[in-house]
C-alpha positions in Angstrom: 79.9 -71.8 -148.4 79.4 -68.4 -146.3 81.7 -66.3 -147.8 82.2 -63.1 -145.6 82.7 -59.5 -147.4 85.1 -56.8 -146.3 85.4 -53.6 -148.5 89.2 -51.6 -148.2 90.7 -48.8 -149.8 93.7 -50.8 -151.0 94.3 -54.1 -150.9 98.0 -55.5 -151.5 99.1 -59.3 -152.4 102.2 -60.3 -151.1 104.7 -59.1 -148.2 107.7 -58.6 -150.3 110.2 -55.7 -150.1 107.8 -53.6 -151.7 104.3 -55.1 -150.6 104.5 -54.8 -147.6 106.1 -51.4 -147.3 103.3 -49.9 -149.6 101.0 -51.8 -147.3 101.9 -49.9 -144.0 102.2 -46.6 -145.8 98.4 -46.8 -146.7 97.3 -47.6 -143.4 99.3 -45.1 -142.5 98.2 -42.0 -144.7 94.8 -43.2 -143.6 93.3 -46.1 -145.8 91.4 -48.9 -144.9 94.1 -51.6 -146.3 94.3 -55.4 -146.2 97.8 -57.1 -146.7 97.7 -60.8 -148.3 100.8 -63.2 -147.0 102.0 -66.4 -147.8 100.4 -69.6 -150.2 103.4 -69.6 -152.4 104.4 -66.0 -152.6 105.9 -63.8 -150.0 109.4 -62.2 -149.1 112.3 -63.6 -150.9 114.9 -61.0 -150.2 114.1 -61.7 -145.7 113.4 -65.2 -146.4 115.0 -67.3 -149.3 117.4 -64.2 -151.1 119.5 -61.3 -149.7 119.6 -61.7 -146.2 120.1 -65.5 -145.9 122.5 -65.8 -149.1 124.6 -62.6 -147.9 124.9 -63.7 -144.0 126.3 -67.2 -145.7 128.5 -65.3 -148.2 129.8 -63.0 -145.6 130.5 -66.5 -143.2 132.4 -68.5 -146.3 134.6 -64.8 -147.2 135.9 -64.7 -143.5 136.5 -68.1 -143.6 138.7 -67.6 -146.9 140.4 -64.7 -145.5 141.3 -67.2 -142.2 143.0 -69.5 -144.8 144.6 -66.3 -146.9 146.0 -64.6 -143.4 149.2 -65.2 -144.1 149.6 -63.3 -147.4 148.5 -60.2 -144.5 151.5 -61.7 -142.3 149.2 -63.1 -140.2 149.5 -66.7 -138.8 146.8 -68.7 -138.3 146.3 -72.3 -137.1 143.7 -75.1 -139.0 140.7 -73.4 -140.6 137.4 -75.2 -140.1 134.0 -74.6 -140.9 130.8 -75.4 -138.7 128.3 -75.2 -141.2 125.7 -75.8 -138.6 127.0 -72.8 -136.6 126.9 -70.7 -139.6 123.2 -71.9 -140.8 122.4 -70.3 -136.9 124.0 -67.6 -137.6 121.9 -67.1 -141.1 118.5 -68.3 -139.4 119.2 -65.6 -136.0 119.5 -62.5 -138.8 116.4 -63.8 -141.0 113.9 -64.3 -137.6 115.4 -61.1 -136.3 113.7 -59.3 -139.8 110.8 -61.0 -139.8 110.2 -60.4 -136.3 110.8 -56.4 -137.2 108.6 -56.7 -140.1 105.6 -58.3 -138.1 106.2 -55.4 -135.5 106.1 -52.9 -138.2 102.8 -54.8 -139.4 101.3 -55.1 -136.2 101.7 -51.2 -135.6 100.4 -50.0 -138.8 96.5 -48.2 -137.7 93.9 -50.0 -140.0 96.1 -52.7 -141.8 94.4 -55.8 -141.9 96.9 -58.6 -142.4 95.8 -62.6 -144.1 97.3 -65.3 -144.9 95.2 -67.7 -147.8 94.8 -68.7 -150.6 94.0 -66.2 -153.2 92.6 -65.9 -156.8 90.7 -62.8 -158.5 86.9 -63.0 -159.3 87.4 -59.4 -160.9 89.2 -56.9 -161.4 88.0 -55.6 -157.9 87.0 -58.6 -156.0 89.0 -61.4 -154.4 88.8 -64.5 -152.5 90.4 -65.5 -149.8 90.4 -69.2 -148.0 91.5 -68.6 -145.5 94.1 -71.7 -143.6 90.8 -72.7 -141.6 88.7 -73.1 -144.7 86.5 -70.4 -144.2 86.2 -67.6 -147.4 86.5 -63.6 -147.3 85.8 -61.4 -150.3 88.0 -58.0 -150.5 86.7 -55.3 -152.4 88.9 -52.4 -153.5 89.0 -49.5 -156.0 92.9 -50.1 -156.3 94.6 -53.5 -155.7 98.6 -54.5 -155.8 100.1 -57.7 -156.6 103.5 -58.0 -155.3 103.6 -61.9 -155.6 107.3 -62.5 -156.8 108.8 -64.6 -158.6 110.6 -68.3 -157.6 113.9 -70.3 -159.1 112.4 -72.1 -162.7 113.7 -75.4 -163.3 115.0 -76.3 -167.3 113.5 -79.1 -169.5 116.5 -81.2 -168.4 115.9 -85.1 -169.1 116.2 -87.1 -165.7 115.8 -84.0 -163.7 112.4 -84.7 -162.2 114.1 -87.9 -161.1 117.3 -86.4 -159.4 117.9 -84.5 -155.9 118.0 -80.9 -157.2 118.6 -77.3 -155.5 117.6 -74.0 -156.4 118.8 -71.0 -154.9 115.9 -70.9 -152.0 116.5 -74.7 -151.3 120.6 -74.3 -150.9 119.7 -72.0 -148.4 118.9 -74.7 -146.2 121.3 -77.6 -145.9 122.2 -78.8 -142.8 125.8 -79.9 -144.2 128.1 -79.1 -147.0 128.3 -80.8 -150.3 131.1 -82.5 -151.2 131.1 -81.3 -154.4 128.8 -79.4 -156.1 127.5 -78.8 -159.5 126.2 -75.6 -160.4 124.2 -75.8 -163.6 123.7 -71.7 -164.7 126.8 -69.1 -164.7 124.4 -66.4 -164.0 124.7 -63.6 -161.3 123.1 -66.5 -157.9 125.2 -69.0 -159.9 129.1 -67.2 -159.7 127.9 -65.8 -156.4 126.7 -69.5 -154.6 129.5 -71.2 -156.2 132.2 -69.2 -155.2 130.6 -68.9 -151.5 130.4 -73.4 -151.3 134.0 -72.9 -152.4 135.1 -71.1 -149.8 133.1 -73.5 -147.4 135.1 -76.0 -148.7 133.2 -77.7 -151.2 134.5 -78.4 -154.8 132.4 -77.0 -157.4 131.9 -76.8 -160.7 129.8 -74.2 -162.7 128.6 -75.3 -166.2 127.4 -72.7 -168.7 126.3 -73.3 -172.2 127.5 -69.9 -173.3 130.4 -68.6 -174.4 130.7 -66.4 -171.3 129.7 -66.0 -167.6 127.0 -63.3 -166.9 125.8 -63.0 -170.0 124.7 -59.4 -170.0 128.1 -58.4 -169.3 130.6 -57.3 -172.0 133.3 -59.8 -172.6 136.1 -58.4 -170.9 133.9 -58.0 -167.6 132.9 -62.1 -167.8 136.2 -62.8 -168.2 137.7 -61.0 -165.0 134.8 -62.8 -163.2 135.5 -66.4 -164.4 139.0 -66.0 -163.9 138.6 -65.2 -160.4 136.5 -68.1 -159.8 138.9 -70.2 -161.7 141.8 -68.6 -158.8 139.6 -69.5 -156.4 139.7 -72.9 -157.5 136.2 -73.2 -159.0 135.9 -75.2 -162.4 134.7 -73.3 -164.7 132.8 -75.0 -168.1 131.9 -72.0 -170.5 130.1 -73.4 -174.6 128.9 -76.8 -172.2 125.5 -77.8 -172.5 123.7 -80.3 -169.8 121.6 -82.9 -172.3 121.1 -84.8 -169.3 121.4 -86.0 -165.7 120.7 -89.3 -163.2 122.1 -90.7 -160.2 124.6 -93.1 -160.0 124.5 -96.4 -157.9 126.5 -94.8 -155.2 124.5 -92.1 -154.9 126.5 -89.3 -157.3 124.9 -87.0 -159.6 126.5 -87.6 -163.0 125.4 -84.7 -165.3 126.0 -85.2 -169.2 127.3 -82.3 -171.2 127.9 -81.5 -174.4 131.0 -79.4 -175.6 132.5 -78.3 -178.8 135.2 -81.6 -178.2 131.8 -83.6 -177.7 129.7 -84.9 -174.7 131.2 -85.7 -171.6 129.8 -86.8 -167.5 130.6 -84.6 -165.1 130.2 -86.3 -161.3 129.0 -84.5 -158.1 127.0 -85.0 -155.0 124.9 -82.2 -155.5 123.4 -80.2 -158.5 122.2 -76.2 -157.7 119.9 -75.4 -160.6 120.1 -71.6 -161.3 118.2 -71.3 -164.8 116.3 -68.5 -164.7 113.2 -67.5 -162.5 109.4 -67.5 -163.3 106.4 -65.7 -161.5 104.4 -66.6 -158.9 100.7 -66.0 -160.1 99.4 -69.9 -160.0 96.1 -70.0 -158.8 95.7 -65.7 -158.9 93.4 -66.1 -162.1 94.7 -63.2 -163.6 92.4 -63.8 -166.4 89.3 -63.4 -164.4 89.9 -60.1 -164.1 91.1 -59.3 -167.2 95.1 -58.9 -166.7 97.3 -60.1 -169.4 100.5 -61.2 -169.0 103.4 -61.7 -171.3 104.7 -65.3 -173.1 106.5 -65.9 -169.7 103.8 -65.5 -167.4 105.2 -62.2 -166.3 102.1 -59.3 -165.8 102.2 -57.2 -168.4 102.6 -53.2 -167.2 103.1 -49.9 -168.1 105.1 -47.4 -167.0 102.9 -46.9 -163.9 103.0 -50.1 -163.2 99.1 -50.2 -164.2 98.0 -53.9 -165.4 95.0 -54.1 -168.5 92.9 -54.7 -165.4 91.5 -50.5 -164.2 92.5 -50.5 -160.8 94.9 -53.1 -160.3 98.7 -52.8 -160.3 101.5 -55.1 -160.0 104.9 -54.4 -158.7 108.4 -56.2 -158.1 109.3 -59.6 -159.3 106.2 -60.2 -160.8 106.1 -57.8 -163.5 109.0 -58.8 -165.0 110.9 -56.5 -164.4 114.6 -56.6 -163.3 114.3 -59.5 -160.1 116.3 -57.0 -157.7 115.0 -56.1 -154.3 115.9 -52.3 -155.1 113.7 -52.4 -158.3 111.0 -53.8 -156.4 110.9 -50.8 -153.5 111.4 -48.1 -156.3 108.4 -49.9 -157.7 107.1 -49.0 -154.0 107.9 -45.9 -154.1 106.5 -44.8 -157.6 102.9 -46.4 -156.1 103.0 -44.5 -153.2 103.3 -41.2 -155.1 100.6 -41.7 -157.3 98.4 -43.1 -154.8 98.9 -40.4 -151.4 100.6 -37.4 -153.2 98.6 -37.8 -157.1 102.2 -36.7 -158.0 101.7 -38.9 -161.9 105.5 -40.6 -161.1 106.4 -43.3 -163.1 109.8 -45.6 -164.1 110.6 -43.6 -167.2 114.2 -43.5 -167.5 115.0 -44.9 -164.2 118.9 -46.1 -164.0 118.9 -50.1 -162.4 122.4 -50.1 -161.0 122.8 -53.6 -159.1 126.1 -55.6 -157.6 127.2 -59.7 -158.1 128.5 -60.1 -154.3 131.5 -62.1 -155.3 134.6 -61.9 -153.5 135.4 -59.4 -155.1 132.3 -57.8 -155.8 130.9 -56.9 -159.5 128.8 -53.6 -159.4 127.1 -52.5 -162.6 125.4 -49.4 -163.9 124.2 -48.0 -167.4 124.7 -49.1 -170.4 128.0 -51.8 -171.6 130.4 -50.9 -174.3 128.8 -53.3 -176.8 125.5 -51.8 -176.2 126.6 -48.2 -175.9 128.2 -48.8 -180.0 125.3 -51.3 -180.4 123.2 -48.2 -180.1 126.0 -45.5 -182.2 127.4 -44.0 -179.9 130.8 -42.5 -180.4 132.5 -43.6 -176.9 135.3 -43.7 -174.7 136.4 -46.6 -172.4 138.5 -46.1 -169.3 139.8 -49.6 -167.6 142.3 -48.4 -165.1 144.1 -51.5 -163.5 142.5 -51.6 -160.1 146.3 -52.0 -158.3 146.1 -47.9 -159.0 143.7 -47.9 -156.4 145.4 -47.6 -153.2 142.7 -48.7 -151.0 141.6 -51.8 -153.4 145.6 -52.6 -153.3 145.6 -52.4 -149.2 142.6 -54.5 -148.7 142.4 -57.7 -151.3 145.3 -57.5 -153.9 144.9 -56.6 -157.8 141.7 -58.7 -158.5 139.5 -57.2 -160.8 138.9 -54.1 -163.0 137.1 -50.7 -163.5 135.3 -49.8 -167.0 133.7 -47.1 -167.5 132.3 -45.9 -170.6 131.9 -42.1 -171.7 129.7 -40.3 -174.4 132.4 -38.5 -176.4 129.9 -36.1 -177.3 128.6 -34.8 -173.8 131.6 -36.2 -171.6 128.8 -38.0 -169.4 129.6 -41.2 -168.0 126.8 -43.6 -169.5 127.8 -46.7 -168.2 130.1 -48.8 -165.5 131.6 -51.8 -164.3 133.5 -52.3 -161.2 135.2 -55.6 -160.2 136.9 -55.5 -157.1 136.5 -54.8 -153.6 133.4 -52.9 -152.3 132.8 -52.0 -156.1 128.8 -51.4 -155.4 130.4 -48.5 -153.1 132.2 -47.1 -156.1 129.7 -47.6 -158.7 127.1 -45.9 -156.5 129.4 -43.2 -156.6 129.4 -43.1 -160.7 125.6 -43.9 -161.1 125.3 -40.4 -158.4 127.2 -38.3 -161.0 125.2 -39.7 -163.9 121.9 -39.0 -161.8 123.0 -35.3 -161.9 124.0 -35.3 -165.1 127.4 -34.5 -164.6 130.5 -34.5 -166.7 132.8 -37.4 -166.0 135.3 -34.0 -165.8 133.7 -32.9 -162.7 134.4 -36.2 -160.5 138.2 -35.5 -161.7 137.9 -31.6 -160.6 136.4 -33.1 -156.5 138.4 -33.5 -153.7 137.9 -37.1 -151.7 139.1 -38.4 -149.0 142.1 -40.7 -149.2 142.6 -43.6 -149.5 138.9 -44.2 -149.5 137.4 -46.3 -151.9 135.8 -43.0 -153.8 139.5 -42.5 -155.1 139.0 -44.6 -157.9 137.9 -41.5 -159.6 141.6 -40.3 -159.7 142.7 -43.9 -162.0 139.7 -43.3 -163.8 140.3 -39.1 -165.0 144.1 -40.5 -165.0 143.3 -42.6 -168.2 140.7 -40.6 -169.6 142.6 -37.4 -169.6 145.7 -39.7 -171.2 
């Protein structure tokens, strides 16, 4: 077969939050760039993650706060939910992205975008067939896989066999389930199951820990799983799936195991949130001599540089932290070295990132057990979040704030924020830990009340008690 050759600059696969990004800026700061879309890898925050699962989050909270109005002294009639209406509403904001994102493209000087199938011949040569069938080989000095990563399903016996979701496919139903099953108490799996909740649905989340979120210290899982539970969501913590099948009728009757022995839990759907694995099928890494790690995950340094000279991964597929925020600072560490030689790299970086429950968990630093885990000599404020005027105004007591202090250098090295808006407030501690500041000199600021930022007050309050 002909195979046409095209030499670039840069070539980038995948048109992710940071692929693409990194993609225009090339083209714009002058190099001859190609951008490589779609064939299994692409932009899950626009497409299948944030923007789709946060419009439909934001459409079940209003929908709970219709059927809560009263506590506000605010009467209401019959609260109903169109799920079509709010799938249009989701699909409107996800076309009205993409279509900004293609403009962006589209205006970039010298960026050649393709769509193909793609797979490495070396470390600077790729392949491209193209949907027509016909073949392209890129060449480039520097090359940047931003491929992703997609929901990973467990070794579940009957699964293959059962109507599943993951957290891309629940994106897309066209009606509500009755009840649903979520197997996986993970961040997507208190965040969906609270959000079908509020839709209406039933639904039960099964976790074979002894805790939700299990990078959380106890304490913090606990808040979360009680609101769930408050919100009327079951909640199955030590519980095991061993296996799963549908029933005659149609149900999905999913067998556990707990410490009082195995028992069938019944629902008409199951959401499978186990874990995610990357999207490099059919890449052939090992063609050009990148190794990965005993997921799959490329393996990088801290310049995001693969064993392959020249090429670079970055985002979801590296295995880093799956968050959309990781992913552009993984953009924007790329973009340094390449345009301004400025030798950046993720060294030290904090990863800050927010569970958008109702309320909303947002997390920073290091947790108590790891902070003593590691010997440090620490401090723990956990204010109630009712001394909080604005939390108190808005949604009620729900909640907590924890932050954790080095007793040796007053510096706040970790926090977690349960209750409403809490990313905002944690943003706020992960600044003053960014400048290295003394937890002392958030309680010596003037804020404005009753905003949010007045947490700090509870906070010094405790601490200085």
């Amino acid at each position: 077969m002909l195979i046409r050759h095209e030499n670039y600059d840069a070539v980038v696969i995948g048109s992710g939050q940071a692929g693409e990004p990194l993609a225009i800026e090339f083209a714009r700061a002058g190099l001859h760039t190609a951008l490589l879309e779609g064939c299994g890898f692409g932009d899950d925050c626009v497409d299948t993650g944030c923007a789709p699962s946060k419009s439909l989050i934001a459409s079940a909270n209003v929908a709970h706060l219709a059927r809560n109005a009263q506590a506000f002294g605010v009467q209401t009639g019959s609260v109903a939910v169109d799920f079509g209406k709010v799938q249009m509403r989701k699909q409107a904001l996800v076309e009205g992205l993409r279509s900004e994102s293609q403009r962006a493209l589209r205006a970039a000087p010298d960026l050649t975008v393709l769509k193909g199938e793609t797979r490495f011949e070396n470390a600077g040569s790729l392949l491209v067939r193209e949907p027509d069938g016909s073949m392209r080989g890129l060449h480039a000095p520097r090359i940047f896989i931003n491929t992703g990563a997609r929901p990973t399903l467990p070794d579940l016996p009957g699964l293959a066999h059962v109507p599943h979701l993951t957290s891309s496919s629940a994106m897309e139903l066209d009606e509500l389930p009755d009840h649903l099953l979520v197997l996986g108490g993970s961040y997507l799996g208190v965040e969906l199951g609270q959000m079908f909740r509020r839709f209406g649905s039933g639904v039960s989340v099964i976790e074979r820990q002894s805790q939700l979120l299990a990078r959380e210290d106890r304490d913090v899982a606990a808040t979360m799983a009680e609101i769930l539970r408050e919100d009327g969501v079951e909640v199955f913590l030590e519980t095991e799936a061993v296996g799963v099948a549908t029933a005659p009728t149609g149900a999905i009757r999913l067998t556990v195991r707990t410490p009082s022995g195995e028992h069938v839990l019944a629902g008409s759907h199951l959401l499978v949130v186990a874990g995610r694995e990357p999207n490099t099928g059919g890449l052939d890494l090992a063609a050009a001599g990148i190794d990965v790690d005993a997921r799959g995950y490329i393996k990088v340094n801290e310049r995001l540089e693969t064993s392959a000279p020249g090429v670079y991964a970055l985002g979801g597929v590296n295995g880093g932290p799956a968050f959309t925020h990781v992913a552009y600072d993984d953009m924007r560490i790329l973009r340094a070295d390449v345009l301004d030689n400025a030798n950046t790299n993720n060294m030290g970086r904090m990863c800050p990132y927010t569970a958008f429950t109702d309320p909303q968990l947002g997390r920073i630093g290091l947790t108590e057990t790891e902070a003593r885990e590691q010997g440090r000599a620490v401090r723990v404020a956990k204010p109630p979040t009712h001394r909080v005027a604005r939390v108190a105004e808005q949604a009620g007591p729900r909640g907590l704030m924890k932050v954790v202090i080095d007793c040796a250098t007053d510096r706040i090295v970790g926090a977690a924020v349960i209750g409403a808006d809490s990313g905002e407030i944690m943003a706020m501690l992960q600044t003053a830990m960014m400048a290295d500041l003394t937890y002392t000199a958030l309680c010596e600021g003037m804020f404005a009340h009753p905003a949010l930022a007045g947490s700090r007050t509870s906070l010094c309050a405790v601490l200085d008690g």
